[in-house]
BAMI-27859 format. One record per residue (C-alpha): residue number from 1; chain; x, y, z. Coordinates in Angstrom, 2 decimals, m for minus. Example, Ala and Ser with C-alpha at 12.3 -4.5 7.8 and 13.67 -1.06 7.14 Angstrom:
<atoms>
ATOM   num   chaine        c1        c2        c3
ATOM     1        A     12.30     m4.50      7.80
ATOM     2        A     13.67     m1.06      7.14
</atoms>
This chain:
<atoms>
ATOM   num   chaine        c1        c2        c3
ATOM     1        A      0.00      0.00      0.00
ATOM     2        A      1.34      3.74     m0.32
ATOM     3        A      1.74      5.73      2.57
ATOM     4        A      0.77      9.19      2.14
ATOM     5        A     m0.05      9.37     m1.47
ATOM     6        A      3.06      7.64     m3.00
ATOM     7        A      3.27      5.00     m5.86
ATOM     8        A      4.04      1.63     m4.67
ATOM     9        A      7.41     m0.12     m6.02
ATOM    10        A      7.13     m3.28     m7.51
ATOM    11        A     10.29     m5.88     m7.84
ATOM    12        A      9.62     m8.47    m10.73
ATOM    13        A     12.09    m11.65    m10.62
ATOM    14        A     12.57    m13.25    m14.10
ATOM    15        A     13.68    m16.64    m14.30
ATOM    16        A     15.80    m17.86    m17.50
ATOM    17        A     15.25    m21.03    m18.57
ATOM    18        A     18.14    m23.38    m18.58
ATOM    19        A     20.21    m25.05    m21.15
ATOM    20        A     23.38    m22.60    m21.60
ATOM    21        A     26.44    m21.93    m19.27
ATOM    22        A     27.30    m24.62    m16.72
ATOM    23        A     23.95    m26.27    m16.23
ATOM    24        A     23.90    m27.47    m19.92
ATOM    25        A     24.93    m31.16    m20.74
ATOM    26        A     26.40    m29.76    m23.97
ATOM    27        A     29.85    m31.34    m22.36
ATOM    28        A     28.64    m34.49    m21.63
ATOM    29        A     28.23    m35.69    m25.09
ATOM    30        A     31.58    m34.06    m25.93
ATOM    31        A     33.05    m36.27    m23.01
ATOM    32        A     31.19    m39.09    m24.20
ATOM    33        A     32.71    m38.86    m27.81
ATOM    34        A     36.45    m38.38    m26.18
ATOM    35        A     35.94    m41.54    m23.94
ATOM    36        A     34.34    m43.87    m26.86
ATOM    37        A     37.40    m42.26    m29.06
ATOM    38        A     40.02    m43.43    m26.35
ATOM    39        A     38.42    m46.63    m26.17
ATOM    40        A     38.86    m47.04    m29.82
ATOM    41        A     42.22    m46.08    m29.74
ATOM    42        A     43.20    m48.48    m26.80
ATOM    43        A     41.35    m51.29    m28.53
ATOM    44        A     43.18    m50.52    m31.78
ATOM    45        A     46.76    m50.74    m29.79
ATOM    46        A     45.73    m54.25    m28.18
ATOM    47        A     44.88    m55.64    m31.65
ATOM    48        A     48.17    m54.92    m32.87
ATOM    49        A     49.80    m56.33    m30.01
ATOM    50        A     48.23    m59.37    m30.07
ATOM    51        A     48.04    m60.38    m33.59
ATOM    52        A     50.97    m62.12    m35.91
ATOM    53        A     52.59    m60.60    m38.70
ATOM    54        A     50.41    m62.90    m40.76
ATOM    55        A     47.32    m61.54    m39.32
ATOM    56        A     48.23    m58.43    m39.67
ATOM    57        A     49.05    m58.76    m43.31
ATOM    58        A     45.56    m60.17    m43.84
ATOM    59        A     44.35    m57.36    m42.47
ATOM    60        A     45.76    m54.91    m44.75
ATOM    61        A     45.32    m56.71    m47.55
ATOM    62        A     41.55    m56.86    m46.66
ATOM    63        A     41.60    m52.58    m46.56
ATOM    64        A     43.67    m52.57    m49.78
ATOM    65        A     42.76    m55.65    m51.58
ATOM    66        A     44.95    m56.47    m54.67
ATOM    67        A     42.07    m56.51    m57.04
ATOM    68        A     42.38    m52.79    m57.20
ATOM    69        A     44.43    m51.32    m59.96
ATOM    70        A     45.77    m48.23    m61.33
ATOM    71        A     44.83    m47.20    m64.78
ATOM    72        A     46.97    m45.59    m66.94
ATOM    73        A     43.86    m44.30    m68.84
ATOM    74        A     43.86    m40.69    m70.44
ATOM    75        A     41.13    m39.28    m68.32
ATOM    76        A     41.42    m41.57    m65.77
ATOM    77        A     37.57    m41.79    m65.53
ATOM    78        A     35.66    m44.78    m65.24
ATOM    79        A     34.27    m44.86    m68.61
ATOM    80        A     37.78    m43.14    m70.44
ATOM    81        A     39.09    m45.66    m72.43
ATOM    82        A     42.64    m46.99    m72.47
ATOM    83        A     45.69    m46.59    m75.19
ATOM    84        A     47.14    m49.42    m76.77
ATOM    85        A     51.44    m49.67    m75.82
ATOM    86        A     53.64    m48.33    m77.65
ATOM    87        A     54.79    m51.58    m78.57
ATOM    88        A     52.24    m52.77    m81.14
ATOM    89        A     51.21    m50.45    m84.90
ATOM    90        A     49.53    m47.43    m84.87
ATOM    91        A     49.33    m46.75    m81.16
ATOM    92        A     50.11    m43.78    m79.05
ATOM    93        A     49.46    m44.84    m75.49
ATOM    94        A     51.52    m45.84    m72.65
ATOM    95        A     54.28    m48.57    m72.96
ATOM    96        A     54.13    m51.91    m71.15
ATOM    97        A     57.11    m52.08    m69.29
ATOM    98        A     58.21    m55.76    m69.05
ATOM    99        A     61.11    m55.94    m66.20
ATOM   100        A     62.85    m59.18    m65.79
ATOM   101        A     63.97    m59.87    m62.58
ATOM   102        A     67.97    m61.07    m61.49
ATOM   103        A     67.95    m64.59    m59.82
ATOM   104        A     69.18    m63.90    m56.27
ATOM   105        A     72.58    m64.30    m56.10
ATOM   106        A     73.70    m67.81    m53.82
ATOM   107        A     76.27    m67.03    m51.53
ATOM   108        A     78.36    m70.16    m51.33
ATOM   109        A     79.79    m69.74    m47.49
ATOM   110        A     75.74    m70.51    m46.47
ATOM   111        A     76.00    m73.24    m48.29
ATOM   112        A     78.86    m74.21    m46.55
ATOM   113        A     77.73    m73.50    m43.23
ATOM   114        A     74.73    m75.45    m43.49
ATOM   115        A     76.70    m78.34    m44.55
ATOM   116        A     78.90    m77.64    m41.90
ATOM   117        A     75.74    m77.52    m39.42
ATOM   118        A     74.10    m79.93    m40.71
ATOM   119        A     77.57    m82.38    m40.31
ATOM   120        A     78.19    m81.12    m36.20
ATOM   121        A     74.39    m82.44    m35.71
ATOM   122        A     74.99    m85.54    m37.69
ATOM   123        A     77.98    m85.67    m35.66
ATOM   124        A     76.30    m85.06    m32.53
ATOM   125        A     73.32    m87.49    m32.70
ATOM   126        A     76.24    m90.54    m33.45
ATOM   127        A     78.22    m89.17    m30.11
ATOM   128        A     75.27    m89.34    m28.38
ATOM   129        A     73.68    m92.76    m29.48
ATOM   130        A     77.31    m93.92    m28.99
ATOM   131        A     77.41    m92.79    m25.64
ATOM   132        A     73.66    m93.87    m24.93
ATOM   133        A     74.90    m97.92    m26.06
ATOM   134        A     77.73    m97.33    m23.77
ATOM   135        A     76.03    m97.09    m21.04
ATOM   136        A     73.47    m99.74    m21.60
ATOM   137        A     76.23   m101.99    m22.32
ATOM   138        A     77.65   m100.88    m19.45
ATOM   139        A     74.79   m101.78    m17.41
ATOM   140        A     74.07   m105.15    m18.82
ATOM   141        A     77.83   m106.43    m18.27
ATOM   142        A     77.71   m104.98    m14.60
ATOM   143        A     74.40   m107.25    m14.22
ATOM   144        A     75.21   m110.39    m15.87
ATOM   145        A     78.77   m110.33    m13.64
ATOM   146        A     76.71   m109.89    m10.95
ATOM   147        A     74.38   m112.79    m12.04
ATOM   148        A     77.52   m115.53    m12.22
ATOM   149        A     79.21   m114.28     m8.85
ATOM   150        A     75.50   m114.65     m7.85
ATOM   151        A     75.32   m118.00     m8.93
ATOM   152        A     78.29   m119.29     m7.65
ATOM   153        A     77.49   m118.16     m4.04
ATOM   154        A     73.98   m120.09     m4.23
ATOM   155        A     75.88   m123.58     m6.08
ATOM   156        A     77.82   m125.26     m3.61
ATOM   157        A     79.84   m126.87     m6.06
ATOM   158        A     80.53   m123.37     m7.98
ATOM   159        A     81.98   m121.96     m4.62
ATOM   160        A     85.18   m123.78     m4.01
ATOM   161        A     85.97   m123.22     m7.92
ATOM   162        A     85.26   m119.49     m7.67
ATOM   163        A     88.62   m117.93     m7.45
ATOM   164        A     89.37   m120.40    m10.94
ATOM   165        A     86.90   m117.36    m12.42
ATOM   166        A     88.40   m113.65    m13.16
ATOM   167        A     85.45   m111.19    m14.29
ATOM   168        A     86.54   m108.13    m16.08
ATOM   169        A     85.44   m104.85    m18.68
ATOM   170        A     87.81   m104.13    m21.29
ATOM   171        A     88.09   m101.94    m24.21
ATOM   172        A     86.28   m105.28    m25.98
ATOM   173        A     83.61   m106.25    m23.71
ATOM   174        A     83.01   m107.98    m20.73
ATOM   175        A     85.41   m110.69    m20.03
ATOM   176        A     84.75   m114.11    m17.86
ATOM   177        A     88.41   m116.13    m17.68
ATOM   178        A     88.54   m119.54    m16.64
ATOM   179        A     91.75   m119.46    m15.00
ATOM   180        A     93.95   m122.94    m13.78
ATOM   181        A     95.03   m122.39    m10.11
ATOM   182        A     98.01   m124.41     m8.00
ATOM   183        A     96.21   m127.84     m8.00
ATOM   184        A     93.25   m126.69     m9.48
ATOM   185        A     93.78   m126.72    m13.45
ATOM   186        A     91.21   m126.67    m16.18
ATOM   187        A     92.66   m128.75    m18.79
ATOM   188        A     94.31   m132.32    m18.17
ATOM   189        A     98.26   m132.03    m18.66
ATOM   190        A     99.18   m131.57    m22.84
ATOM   191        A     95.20   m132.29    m23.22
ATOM   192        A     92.41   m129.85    m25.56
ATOM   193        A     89.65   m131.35    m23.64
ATOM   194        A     88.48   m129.55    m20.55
ATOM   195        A     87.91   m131.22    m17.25
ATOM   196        A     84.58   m132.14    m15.43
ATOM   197        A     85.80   m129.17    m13.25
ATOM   198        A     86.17   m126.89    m16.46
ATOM   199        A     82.54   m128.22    m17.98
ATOM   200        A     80.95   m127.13    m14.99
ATOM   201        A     82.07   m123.54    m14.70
ATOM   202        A     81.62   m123.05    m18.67
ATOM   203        A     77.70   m124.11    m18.03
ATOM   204        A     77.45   m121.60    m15.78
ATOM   205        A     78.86   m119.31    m17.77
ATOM   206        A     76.53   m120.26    m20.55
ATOM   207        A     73.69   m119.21    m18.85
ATOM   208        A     75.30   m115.41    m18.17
ATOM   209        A     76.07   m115.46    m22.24
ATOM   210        A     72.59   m116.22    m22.61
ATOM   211        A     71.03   m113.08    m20.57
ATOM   212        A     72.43   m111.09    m23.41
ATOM   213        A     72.49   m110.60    m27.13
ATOM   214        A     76.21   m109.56    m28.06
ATOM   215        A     78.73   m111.89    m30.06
ATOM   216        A     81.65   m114.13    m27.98
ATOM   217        A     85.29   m114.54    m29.09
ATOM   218        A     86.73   m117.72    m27.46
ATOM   219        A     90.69   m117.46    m26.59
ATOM   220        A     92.89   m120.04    m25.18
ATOM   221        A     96.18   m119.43    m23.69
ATOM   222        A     99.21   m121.70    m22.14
ATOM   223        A    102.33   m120.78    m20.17
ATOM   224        A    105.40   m120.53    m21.07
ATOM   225        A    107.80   m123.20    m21.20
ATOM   226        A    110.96   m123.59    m18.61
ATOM   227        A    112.96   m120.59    m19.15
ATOM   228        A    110.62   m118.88    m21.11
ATOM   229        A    110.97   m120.97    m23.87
ATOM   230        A    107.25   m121.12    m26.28
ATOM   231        A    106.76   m124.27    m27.86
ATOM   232        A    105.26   m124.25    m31.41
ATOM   233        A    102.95   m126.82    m29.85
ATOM   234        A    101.85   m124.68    m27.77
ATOM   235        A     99.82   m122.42    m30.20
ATOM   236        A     98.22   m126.14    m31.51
ATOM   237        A     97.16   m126.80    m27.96
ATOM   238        A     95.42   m123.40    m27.42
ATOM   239        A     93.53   m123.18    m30.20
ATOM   240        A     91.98   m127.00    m29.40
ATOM   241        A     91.32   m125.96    m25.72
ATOM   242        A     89.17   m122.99    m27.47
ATOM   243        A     87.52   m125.07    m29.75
ATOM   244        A     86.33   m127.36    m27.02
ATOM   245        A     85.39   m124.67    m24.27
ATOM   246        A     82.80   m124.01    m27.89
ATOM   247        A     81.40   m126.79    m28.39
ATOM   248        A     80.88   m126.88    m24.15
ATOM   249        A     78.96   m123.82    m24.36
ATOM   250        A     77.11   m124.29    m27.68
ATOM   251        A     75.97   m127.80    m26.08
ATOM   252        A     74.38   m125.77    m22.93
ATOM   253        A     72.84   m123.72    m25.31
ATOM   254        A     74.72   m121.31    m26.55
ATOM   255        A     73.76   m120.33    m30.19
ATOM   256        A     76.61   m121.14    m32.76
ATOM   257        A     75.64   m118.31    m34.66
ATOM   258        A     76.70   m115.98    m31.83
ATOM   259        A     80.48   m117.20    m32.11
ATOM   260        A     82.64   m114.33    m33.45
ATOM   261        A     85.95   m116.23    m33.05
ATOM   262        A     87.69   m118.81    m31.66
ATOM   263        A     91.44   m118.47    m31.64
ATOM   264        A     94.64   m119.90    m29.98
ATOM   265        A     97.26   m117.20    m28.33
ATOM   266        A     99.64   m119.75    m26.65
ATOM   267        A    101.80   m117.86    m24.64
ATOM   268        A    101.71   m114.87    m26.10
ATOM   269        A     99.38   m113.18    m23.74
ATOM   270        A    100.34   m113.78    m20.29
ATOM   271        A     98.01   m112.87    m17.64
ATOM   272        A    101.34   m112.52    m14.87
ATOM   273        A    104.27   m111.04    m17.31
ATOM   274        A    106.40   m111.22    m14.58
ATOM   275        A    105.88   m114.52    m14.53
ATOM   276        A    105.04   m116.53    m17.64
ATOM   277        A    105.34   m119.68    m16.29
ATOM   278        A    102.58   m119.11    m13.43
ATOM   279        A     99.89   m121.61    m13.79
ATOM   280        A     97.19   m118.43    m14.25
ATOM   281        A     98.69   m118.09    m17.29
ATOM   282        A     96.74   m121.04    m18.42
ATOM   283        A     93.36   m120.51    m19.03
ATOM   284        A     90.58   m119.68    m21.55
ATOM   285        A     89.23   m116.45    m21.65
ATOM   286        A     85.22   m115.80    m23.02
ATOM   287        A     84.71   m112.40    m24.09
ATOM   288        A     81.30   m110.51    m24.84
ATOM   289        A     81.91   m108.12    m27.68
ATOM   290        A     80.86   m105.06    m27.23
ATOM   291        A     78.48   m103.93    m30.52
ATOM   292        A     79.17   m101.40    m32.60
ATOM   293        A     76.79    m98.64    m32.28
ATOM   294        A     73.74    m98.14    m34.64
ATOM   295        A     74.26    m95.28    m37.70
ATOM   296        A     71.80    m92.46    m38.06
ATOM   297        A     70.23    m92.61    m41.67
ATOM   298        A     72.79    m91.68    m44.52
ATOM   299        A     75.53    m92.31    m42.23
ATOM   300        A     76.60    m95.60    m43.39
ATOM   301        A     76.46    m94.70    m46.96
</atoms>
């Protein structure tokens, strides 16, 4: 109301709608388009990360497939025809360039140095094959030593005669020697045929051949004569005990086919060189041959 006459004063308040300044959401889809953007991008950076070269290959030639070509056409248009080459009558277009391509030069050191790798491996797979039958070998002798000494602990009548047996490994194989002791020989005096003494330890031994595969060489050996004399006899007389100590084994079932040699050393090989005529020195000595190892392919050629 007005007091003493005066006009009253009025105070109008406006509101503006919204939609501008801060309130707007103008931003949001602006921050929307940056986040799907980034997510793009971050995606795109994974894929190449993951893929292979070949995928990635696949992929561009999908984008820029081969089956595109440019055109050497005058307008270049899609309807603009073409020129013949130059190389035919009565044309004046483009040229067909024809470029033969060099062979790639060889160079002979790779050659070489993949024969040369290609020989080490070679090389390498025989060492180690070699070395792999060396120690099965190894381990077979060890066991079938083990089975005679065995055998002659559990055979009362193989236990007296057990220091007339010498088990050994040489460079050859494993080695079982029937060796003639003071009063304890294997062979009668001057005679090739062994004694019931000798039979039995060679059909033990038989059965120790048996456990394994490998070839035998028979030997037989004889001491020397009084002072050191060797009597051409001698070499006669070995070779027969050999033969025999054979035919022992083969009849306890030894295959024949599995003798490598049978041979007569006399006194040529003494077991005691410092003393020829020692007793020991007569015996007959049963080796399993150690077999030579197996050749990769194109090895043996």
């Amino acid at each position: 109301m007005a007091v003493g006459g005066e006009q009253p004063i009025v105070i109008k308040k406006i509101k503006k709608g919204g939609g501008g300044g801060h309130h707007g959401g103008a931003w949001k889809v602006a921050y929307a388009d940056f986040v799907t953007a980034m997510m793009a991008f971050f995606l795109l950076m994974w894929l190449i990360n993951t893929t292979s070269p070949e995928q990635k290959r696949g992929i561009a030639d999908y984008f820029a497939p081969a089956s595109v070509s440019a055109t050497t056409s005058g307008s270049g248009g899609v309807l603009a025809g073409q020129a013949l080459g130059e190389d035919g009558d009565k044309n004046a277009g483009t040229s067909s360039v024809i470029q033969e391509m060099a062979p790639e030069s060889v160079d002979p050191s790779e050659g070489a140095n993949r024969d040369a790798s290609k020989s080490q491996a070679e090389q390498d797979l025989a060492d180690s094959m070699r070395e792999a039958q060396r120690r099965q070998e190894e381990a077979a002798f060890a066991s079938a030593a083990a089975s005679l000494r065995q055998a002659m602990q559990n055979m009362p009548e193989l236990t007296e005669l057990s220091k007339n047996i010498i088990i050994d490994q040489t460079p050859e194989g494993l080695r079982i020697q029937l060796v003639d002791q003071e009063g304890r020989s294997m062979f009668p005096e001057n005679s090739p045929q062994p004694n019931a003494r000798a039979q039995l330890l060679l059909r033990a031994v038989s059965k120790v051949v048996n456990q394994l595969p490998n070839r035998i060489s028979i030997d037989g050996h004889t001491s020397a004569s009084p002072r050191g004399a060797r009597s051409d006899s001698d070499w006669g007389l070995s070779s027969a005990r050999a033969d025999a100590s054979r035919r022992v084994l083969q009849s306890a079932g030894v295959d024949p086919d599995r003798v490598y040699q049978v041979s007569g050393k006399a006194a040529s090989e003494p077991l005691y060189p410092d003393d020829p005529m020692l007793p020991g020195n007569r015996r007959i000595a049963i080796v399993l041959l150690r077999e030579a190892p197996v050749l990769p392919p194109d090895r043996g050629l």
